[in-house]
PAGUBA-639267 format. One record per residue (C-alpha): residue number from 1; residue in one letter; x, y, z. Coordinates in steps of 0.5 Angstrom, whole numbers, plus 500, padded with zeros to 3 digits. Example, Ala and Ser with C-alpha at 12.3 -4.5 7.8 and 13.67 -1.06 7.14 Angstrom:
<sites>
[site 1, A, [525, 491, 516]],
[site 2, S, [527, 498, 514]],
</sites>
This chain:
<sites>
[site 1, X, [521, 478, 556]],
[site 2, X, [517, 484, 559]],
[site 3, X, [513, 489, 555]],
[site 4, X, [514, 496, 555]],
[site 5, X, [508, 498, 554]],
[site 6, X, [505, 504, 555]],
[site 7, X, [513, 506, 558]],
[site 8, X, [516, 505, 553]],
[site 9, X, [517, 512, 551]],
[site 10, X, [518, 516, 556]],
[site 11, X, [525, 510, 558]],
[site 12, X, [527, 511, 551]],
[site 13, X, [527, 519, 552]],
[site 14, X, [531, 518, 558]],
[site 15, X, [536, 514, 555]],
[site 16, X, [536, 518, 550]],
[site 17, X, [539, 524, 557]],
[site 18, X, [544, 520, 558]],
[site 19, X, [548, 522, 552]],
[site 20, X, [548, 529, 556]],
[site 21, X, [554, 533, 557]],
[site 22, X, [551, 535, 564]],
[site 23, X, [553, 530, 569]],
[site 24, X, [547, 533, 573]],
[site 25, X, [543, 531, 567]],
[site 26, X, [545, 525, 566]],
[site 27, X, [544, 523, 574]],
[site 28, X, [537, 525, 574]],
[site 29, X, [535, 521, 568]],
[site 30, X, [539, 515, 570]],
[site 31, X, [535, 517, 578]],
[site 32, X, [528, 517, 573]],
[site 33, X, [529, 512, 569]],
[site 34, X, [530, 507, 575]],
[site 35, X, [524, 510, 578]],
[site 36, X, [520, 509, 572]],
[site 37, X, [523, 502, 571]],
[site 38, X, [521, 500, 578]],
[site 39, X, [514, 503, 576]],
[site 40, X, [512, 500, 571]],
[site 41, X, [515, 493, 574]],
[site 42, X, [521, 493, 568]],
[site 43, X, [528, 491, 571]],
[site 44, X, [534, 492, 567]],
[site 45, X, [535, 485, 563]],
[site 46, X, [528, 485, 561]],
[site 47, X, [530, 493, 558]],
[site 48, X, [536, 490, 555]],
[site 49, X, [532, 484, 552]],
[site 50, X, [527, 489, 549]],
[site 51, X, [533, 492, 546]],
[site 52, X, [536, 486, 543]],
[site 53, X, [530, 483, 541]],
[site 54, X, [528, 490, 537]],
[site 55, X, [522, 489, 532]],
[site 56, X, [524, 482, 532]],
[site 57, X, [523, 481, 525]],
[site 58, X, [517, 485, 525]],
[site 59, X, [515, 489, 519]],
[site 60, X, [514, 498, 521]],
[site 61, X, [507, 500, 519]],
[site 62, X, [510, 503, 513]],
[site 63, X, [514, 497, 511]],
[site 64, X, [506, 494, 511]],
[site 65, X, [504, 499, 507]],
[site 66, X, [510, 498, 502]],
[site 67, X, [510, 491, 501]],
[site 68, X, [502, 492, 500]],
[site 69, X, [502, 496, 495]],
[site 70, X, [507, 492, 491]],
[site 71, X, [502, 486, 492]],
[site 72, X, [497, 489, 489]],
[site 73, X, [501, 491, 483]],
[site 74, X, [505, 484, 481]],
[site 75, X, [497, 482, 483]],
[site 76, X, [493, 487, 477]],
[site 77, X, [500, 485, 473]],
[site 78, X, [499, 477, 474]],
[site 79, X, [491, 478, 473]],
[site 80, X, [493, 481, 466]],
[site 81, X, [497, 476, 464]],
[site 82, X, [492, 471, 465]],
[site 83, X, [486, 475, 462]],
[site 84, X, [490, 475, 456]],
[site 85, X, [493, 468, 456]],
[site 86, X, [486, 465, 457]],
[site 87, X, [484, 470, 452]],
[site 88, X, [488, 468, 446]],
[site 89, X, [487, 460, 447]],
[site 90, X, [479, 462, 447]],
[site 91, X, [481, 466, 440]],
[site 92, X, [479, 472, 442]],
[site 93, X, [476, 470, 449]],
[site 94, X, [469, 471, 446]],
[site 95, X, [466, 464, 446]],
[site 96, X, [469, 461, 453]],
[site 97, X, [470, 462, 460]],
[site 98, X, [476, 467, 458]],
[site 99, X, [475, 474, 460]],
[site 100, X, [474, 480, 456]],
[site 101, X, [474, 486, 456]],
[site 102, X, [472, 492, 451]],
[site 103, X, [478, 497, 449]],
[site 104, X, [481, 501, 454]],
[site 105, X, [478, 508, 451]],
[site 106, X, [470, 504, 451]],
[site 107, X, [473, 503, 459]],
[site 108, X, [474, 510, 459]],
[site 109, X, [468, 512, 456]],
[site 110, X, [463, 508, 461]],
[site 111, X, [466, 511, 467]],
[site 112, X, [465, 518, 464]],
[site 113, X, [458, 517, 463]],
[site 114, X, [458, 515, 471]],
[site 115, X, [462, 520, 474]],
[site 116, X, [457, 521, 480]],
[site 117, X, [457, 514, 482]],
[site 118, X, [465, 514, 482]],
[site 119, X, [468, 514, 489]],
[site 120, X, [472, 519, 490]],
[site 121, X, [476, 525, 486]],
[site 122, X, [482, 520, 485]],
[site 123, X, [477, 516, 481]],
[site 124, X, [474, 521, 477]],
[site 125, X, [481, 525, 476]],
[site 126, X, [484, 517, 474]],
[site 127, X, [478, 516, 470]],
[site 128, X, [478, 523, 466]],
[site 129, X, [486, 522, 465]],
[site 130, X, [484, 515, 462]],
[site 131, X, [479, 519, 457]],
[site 132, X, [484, 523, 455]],
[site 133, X, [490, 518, 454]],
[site 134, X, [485, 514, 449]],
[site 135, X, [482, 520, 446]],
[site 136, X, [482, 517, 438]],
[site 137, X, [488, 523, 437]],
[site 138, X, [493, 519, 442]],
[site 139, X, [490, 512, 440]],
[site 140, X, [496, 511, 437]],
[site 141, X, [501, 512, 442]],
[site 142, X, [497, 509, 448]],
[site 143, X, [501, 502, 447]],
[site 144, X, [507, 507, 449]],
[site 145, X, [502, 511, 455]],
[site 146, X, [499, 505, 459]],
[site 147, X, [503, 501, 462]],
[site 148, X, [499, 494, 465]],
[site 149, X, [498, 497, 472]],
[site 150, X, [494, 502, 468]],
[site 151, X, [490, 498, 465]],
[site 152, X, [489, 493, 471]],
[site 153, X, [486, 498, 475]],
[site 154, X, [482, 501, 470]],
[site 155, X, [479, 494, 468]],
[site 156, X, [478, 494, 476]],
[site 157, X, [474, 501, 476]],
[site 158, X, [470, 499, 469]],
[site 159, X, [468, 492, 472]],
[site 160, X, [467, 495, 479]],
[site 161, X, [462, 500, 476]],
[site 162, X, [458, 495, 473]],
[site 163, X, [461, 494, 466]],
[site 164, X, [461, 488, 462]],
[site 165, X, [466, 483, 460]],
</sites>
């Protein structure tokens, strides 16, 4: 099958005149097409094969983008539960190979104190909402506010910024 390549845009917009109510219309862009095809070294069934095989199975940028973030969630939520399973086979995980990690209000904390060494605003504007759900009046309720991805990427931030498990 022949790559369309760099034409492929400009026999897509002439398809697309074919479907004109003005019979002139249609026969220039049939006339057009025809010559960019011959330009560009297409015949006819190498169009139709293209438009058959469409994609293929192959994933728009968006979709990647899509199936990448999900990736990343079901990882952080997979890596809680490790943590958490190793945590309490080692009573606590204070004395072995499991991770542990302070409570999410002390994670909160030690990212506050290095705000100038966030990365960006969408740390800072995460880290400060962070301070605020697990400030001592809403620590209560913050079993019912954090949801696991939350506290994954705090835990990330936390370690990344150079905090001890």
């Amino acid at each position: 099958m022949a790559d369309l390549g760099p034409s492929t845009k400009r026999i897509a917009q002439l398809l697309r005149l074919l479907g004109t109510s003005q019979r002139g219309e249609r026969v220039a862009a049939f006339t057009a097409l025809e010559r960019t095809l011959q330009g560009a070294n297409i015949s006819w069934t190498d169009l139709g094969d293209a438009v058959e095989h469409d994609g293929d199975g192959k994933y728009t940028e968006s979709e990647m983008m899509e199936l990448a973030a999900a990736a990343r969630a079901e990882g952080v939520e997979r890596g809680i539960e490790i943590g958490v399973a190793r945590a309490a086979s080692n009573n606590g995980g204070s004395n072995g190979p499991g991770l542990s990690l302070p409570p999410p209000s002390e994670m909160a904390q030690f990212l506050k104190s290095r705000w100038a060494y966030l990365k960006d605003n969408r740390e800072r504007e995460f880290t400060d909402e962070m301070v605020q759900k697990t400030a001592p009046i809403s620590r209560m309720f913050i079993r019912n506010h954090l949801k696991p991805g939350t506290i994954g990427y705090l835990a990330l931030l936390y370690i990344k910024h150079g905090g001890r498990t």
